[in-house]
N, C-alpha and C positions, 0 to 999 in steps of 0.2 A: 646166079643159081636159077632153073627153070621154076617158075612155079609148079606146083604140087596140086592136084587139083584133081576132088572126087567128081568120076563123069556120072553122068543121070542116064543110064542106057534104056529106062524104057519110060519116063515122064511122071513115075510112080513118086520117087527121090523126092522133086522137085514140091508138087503138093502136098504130100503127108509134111514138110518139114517148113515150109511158109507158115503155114496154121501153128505150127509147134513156135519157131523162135517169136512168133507175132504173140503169144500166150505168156511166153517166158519172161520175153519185153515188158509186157504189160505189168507182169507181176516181179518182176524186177529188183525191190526194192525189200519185198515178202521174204521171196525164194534167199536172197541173195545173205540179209541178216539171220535167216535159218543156219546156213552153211555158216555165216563167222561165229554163231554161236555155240555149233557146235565143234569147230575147231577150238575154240578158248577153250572147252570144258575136256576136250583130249588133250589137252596142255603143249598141242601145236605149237609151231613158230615162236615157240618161248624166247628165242631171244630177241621180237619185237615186241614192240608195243601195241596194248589193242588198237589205238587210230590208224596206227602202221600195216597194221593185218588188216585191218576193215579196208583202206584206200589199195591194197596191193590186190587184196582177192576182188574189188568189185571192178578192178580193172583185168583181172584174171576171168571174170564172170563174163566181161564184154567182149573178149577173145574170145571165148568160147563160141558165144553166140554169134560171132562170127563166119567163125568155121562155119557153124551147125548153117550159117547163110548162104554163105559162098562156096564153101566144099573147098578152099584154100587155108594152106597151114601159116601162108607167108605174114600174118597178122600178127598169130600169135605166136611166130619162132623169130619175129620182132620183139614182141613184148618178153618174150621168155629171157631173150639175150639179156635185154635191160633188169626182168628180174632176179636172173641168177648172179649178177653183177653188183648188185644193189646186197641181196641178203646172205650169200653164200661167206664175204667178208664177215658179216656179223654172227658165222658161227653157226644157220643154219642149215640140217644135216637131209640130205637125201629120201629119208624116211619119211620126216615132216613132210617134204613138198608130194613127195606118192602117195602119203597119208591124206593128206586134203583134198589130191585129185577123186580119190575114191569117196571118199567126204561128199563132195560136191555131185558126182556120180550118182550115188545114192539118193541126195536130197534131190536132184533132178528123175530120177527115177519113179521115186515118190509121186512126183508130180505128175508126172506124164500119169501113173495108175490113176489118180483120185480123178483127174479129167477126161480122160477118155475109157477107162474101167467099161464103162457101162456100152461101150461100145467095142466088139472082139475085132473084127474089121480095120479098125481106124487104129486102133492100138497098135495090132502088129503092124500095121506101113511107119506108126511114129517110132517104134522102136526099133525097127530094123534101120530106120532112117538111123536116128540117134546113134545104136550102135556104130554104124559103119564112121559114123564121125565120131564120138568119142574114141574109140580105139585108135585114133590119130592124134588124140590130146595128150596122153598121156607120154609117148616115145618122144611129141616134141619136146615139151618141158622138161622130163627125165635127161634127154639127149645136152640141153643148153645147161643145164645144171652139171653133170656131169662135164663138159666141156671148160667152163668155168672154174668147177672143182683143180682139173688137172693143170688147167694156165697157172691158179695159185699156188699150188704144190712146185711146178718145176720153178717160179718164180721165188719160193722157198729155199730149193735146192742151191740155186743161183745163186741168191744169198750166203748162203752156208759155204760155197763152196770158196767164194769169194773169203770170209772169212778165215778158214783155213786156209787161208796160202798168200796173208797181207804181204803187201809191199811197206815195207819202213824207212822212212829217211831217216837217217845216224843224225848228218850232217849235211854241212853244205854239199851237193853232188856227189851224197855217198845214200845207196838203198844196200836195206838187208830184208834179203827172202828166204824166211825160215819155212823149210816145208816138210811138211809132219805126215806119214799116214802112206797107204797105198798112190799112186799113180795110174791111173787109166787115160784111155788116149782122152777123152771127153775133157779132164782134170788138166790133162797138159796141153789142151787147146788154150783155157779158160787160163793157164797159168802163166802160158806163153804172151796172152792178150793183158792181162794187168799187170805183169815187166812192164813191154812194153810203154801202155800208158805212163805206169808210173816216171819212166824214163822222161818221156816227153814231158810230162806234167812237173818233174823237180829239175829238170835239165842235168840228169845222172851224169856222171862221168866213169861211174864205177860202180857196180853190181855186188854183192857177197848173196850166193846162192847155198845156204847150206841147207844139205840131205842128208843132216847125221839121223834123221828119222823116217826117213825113208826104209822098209826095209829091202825089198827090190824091184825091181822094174822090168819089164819087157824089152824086147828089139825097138819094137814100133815106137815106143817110148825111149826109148834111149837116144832113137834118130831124133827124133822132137827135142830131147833137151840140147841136142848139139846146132838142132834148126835155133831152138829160141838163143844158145849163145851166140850163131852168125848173126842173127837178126839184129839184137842189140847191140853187138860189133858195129852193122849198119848206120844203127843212131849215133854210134860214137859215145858208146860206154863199155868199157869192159867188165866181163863176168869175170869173177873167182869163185868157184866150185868148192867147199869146204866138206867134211863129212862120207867123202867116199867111201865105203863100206866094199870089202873083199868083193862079195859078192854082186855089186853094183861095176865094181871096176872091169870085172870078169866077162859081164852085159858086156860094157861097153867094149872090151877089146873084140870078143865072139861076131860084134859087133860091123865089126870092121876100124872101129873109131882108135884113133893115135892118140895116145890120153898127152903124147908129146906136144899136142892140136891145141888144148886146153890149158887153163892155169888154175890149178891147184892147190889147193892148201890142205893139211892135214884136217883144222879143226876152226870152227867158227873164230875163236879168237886170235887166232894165227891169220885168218882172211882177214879180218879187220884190220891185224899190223901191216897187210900184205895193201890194202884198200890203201890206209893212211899212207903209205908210203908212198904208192903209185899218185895221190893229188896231194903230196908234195908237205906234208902234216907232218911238226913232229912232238913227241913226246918229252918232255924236260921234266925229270923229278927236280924235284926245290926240294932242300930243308926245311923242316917247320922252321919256324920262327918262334925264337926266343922269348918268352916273356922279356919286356923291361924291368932292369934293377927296380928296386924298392929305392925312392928319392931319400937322401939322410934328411933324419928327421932336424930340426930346426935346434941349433944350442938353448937352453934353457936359460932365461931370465935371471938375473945377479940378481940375490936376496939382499 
């Protein structure tokens, strides 16, 4: 990425804002426990702790002054990366981190009047400086937070989705994939890819795919499940399809698809017989088993 970088087009920029971060520097230490104080007392960043907020903001303080140095974002949409990675997990929320930026705004604000107040001149070049570089601090940090936000959520999603649509080993080289709920093409990417896996990872022989909850599906979807049955034909496991529903079947014939193509079962437990049979299992009722007689008791002792 190119660097970002405010130009000084008439040499004004350049001197109003040395005297400023050279001031800020100095006082550093002032300025900087004002701002955490007054974030603790808005009940900011509540899900750190005070050490935790005092070492992020005064690293947040040194970006800044940064910027305000060099006219480049590239410093602190470093440090933004690492701190929206760092607290965003801990719950974190959006508000807070805009909150403090305005926080610290302020108390920088502050500062710049008490020291140069007395001077109309020299105020407006530091504030004009100022502004033009704050109003760069805030879109970055907002931006890496928000970025951060959304990586966790679709990483969520991923999860979830995963969950919905487990792969289960029965047995030896037997998986059953029960799948519950709408189908989208995204969902039958993702469902196609943990078959799959699970195939290679239990070394499958045999698939039970049941859709009794499924309620219907699309074209585009329907070619996908007859993709993810060749697929795993490929590996050398065969699918049994349980659960087909009227209007699923209907898909697929519209389809184009020969349900003749596929193996079938009416209903989950009917694929299972259909599994066991195909890797060679079979079923033996046994009788319970008998209690043993009661032993005859022992003849009694001649009086």
């Amino acid at each position: 990425m190119a660097q970002q970088r405010i130009v000084d087009t008439d040499g004004s920029w350049r001197a109003a804002i040395h005297g400023l971060v050279t001031h800020l520097r100095r006082e550093r230490h002032r300025i900087h426990a004002e701002w955490v104080q007054r974030i603790i007392e808005n009940g900011l960043l509540s899900p750190m702790t005070d050490t935790e907020i005092h070492r992020e903001s005064l690293m947040l303080y040194d970006s800044c002054l940064d910027v305000l140095e060099t006219g480049s974002v590239e410093t602190l949409r470093a440090y933004a990366q690492g701190f929206s990675e760092r607290v965003v997990p801990r719950g974190v929320e959006a508000y807070d981190v805009l909150s403090i930026l305005h926080l610290l705004r302020d108390v920088l604000a502050r500062e710049l009047f008490d020291k140069y107040g007395s001077e109309a001149t020299m105020l407006k070049q530091v504030l004009d400086a100022y502004e033009r570089v704050a109003n760069r601090i805030v879109p970055t940090l907002g931006a890496s937070f928000i970025e951060e936000r959304e990586r966790i959520i679709r990483g969520h999603e991923e999860a979830i989705r995963e969950l919905s649509t487990p792969v289960l080993p029965v047995r030896e080289r037997l998986l059953i994939l029960p799948i519950i709920g709408m189908i989208d093409p995204q969902r039958a990417h993702q469902l196609t890819d943990q078959l799959l896996r699970g195939i290679r990872a239990h070394r499958a022989k045999v698939v039970v795919m049941d859709i009794t909850g499924v309620p219907t599906i699309d074209a585009s979807v329907a070619d996908h499940l007859i993709r993810t049955v060749e697929a795993a034909r490929l590996l050398g496991a065969t699918v049994i399809v349980t659960g087909l529903s009227s209007a699923i079947s209907h898909t697929l014939v519209s389809a184009g698809v020969s349900l003749g193509t596929m193996r079938t079962v009416g209903d989950l437990q009917g694929g299972i017989e259909e599994a066991e049979r195909l890797l060679g299992y079979k079923v033996v009722m046994t009788a319970h088993a008998q209690p043993p007689a009661p032993e005859p008791e022992p003849p009694s002792a001649p009086e």
